[in-house]
N, C-alpha and C positions, 0 to 999 in steps of 0.2 A: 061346438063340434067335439065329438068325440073321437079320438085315435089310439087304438089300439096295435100293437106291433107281436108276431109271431114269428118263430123260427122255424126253416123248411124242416124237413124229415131230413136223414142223412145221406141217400136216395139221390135227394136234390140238392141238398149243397154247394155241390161244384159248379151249380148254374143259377140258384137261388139267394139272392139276397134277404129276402124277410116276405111276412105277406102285413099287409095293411089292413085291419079295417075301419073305416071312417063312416059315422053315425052322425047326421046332424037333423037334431029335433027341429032347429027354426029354420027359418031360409037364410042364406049366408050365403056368400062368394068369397072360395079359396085361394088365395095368390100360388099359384102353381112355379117353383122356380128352375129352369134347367137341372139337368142330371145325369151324370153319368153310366144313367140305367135305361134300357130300355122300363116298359112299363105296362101292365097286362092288367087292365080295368073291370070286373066285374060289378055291374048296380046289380043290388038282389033289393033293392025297394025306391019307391020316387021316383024321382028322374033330377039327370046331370045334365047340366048344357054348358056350353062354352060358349062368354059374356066376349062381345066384338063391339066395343064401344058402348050402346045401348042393348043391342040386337043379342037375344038369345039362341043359339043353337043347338037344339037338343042332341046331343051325343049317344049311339044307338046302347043295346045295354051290354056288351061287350067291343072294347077297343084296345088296340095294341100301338100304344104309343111309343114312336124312335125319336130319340137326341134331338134337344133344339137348343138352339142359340141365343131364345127370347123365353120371357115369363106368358105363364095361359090362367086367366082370369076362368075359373070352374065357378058356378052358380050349381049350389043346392038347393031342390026346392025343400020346403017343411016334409019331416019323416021321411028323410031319405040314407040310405045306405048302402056302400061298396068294397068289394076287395080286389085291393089292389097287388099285385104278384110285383114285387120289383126284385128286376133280373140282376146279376151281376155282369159287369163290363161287356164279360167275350161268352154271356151265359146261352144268348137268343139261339145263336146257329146249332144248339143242341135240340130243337124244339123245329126249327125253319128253315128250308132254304133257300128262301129268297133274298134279291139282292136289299144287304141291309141298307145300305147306303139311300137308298130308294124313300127309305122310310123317316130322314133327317124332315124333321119338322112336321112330319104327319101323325095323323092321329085315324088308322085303319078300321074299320069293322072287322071283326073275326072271323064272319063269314066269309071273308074275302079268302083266307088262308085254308079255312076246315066248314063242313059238307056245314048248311044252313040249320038242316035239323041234327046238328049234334047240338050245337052251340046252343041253338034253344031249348034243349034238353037239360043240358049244367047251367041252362037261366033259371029254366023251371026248379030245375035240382034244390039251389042254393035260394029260389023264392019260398022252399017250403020247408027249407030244414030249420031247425029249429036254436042251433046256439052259433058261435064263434069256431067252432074247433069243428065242428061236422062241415062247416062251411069249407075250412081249409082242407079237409078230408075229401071232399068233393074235386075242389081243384086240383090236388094233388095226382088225384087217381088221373084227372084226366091229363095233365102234366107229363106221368111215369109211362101213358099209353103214348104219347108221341116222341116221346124221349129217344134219340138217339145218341149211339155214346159215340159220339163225335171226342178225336182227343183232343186236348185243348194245344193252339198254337201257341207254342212255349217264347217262340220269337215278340207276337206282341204284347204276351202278359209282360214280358220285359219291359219293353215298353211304356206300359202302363204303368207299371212300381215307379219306371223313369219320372213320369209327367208329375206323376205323385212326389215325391221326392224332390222334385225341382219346384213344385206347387205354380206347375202349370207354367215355368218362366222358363223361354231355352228356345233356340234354332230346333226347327225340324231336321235341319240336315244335317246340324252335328250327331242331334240322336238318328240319327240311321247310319251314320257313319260310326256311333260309337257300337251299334251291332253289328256291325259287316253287311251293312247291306246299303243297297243304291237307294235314293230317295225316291223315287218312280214305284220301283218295287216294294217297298216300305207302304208307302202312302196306300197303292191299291190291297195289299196283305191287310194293313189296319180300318180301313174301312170296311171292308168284306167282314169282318171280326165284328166288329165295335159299332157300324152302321155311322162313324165318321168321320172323318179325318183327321188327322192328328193335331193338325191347326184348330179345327173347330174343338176337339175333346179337350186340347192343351189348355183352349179361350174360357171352357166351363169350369176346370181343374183350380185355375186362375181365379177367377171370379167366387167361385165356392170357399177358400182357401182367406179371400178377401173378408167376407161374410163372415165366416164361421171365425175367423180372428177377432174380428170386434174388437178394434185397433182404436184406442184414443188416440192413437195421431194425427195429424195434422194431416188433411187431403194432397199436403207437397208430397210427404214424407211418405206415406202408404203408394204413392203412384210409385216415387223412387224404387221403394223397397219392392215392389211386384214389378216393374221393366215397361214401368210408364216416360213419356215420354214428358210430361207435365199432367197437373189435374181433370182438364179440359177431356185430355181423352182418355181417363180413369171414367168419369163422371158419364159421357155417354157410353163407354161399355157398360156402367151401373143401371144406367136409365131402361139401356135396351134388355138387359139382362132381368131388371124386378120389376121395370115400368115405372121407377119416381128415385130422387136423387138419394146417397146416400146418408144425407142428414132426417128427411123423410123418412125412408127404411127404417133407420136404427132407432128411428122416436117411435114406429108407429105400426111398424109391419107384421101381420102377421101369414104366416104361409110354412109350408113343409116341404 
């Protein structure tokens, strides 16, 4: 597999985290891990399905995936390729305004959001351009054309630096209490934003923070230090989270 990573225009910024694009010559299945991003899937070649035990499901060729809580086995087949748009946090509601929340755990066709023949029109677009960067050029345009300049809710990016900063460990309702606001109110503001809750965002924050540490400690010591209660239930947040333990993972995993 190949992956490549680009920077939005300035334009997009404020609601773009990077674009992706991902090449894979053989056939292969990607461990897909939760994220704190929504996620805007274009295939411009092959075909992608999402692996359900055995069972393949072919994925149509644009999808806009919201927040999960668990890892998605992607199956590429041979000579397949896609760009991926991953959003930033509170980036979706400049683009949509539907309820985000709706979209925890799914994975939409785009035609559901925008007219059928656009979308196959930036299929076709990007099945005949010819490099990486006309690609992203493509998407962009169509991007800046839905773009609303929504301002950004300055209440939950606070928020967000919070979970960040605490790495994911903390009471929901000290943090709405540490912004002046009721936990009722909080929770429906940040899902509306973010497409999750702040329990579920805070679980991924956690879990990511776990990961990306790559702790030789001891599975006591790592639960202690992240607001485990003992190993046991470190070990199945890990499970549901990458789909295999984390002695597994850290010998053998690979995924983005």
């Amino acid at each position: 597999m190949k992956i490549e990573e680009y920077h939005p225009s300035s334009l997009l910024k404020p609601y773009i985290k990077a674009y992706r694009i991902i090449e894979s010559h053989g056939e292969m299945v990607n461990r897909v891990l939760p994220g704190t991003s929504f996620a805007l899937a274009f295939r411009t070649k092959g075909q992608i399905s999402f692996l359900n035990g055995t069972e393949l499901n072919n994925l149509p060729v644009s999808t806009l995936s919201g927040l999960r809580k668990s890892i998605r086995l992607i199956h590429y087949a041979p000579q397949t390729s896609a760009l991926i748009v991953l959003f930033k946090e509170t980036g979706v509601p400049g683009f949509l305004k539907q309820p985000l929340q709706e979209l925890f755990e799914e994975s939409i066709s785009m035609d559901t959001f925008f007219h059928v023949s656009e979308i196959a029109s930036i299929g076709d677009q990007l099945a005949l351009s010819g490099n990486n960067q006309s690609k992203i050029s493509i998407i962009e345009k169509f991007l800046i054309s839905k773009l609303d300049y929504n301002k950004p809710d300055n209440l939950v990016l606070a928020a967000i630096d919070k979970i960040y900063q605490t790495k994911g460990i903390g009471k929901i309702k000290k943090l709405s209490d540490s912004l002046f606001i009721s936990q009722d109110a909080f929770e429906k503001r940040f899902r509306k934003i973010t497409g999750a809750s702040p329990k579920q965002f805070s679980s991924i924050v956690r879990m990511k923070a776990i990961i990306e540490a790559k702790s030789p400690s001891s599975l006591l010591d790592i639960s202690i230090e992240n607001g485990y209660y003992d190993p046991a239930h470190l070990i199945k947040d890990f499970k549901q989270f990458t789909g295999i333990t984390p002695t597994v993972f850290f010998n053998s995993a690979a995924y983005w």
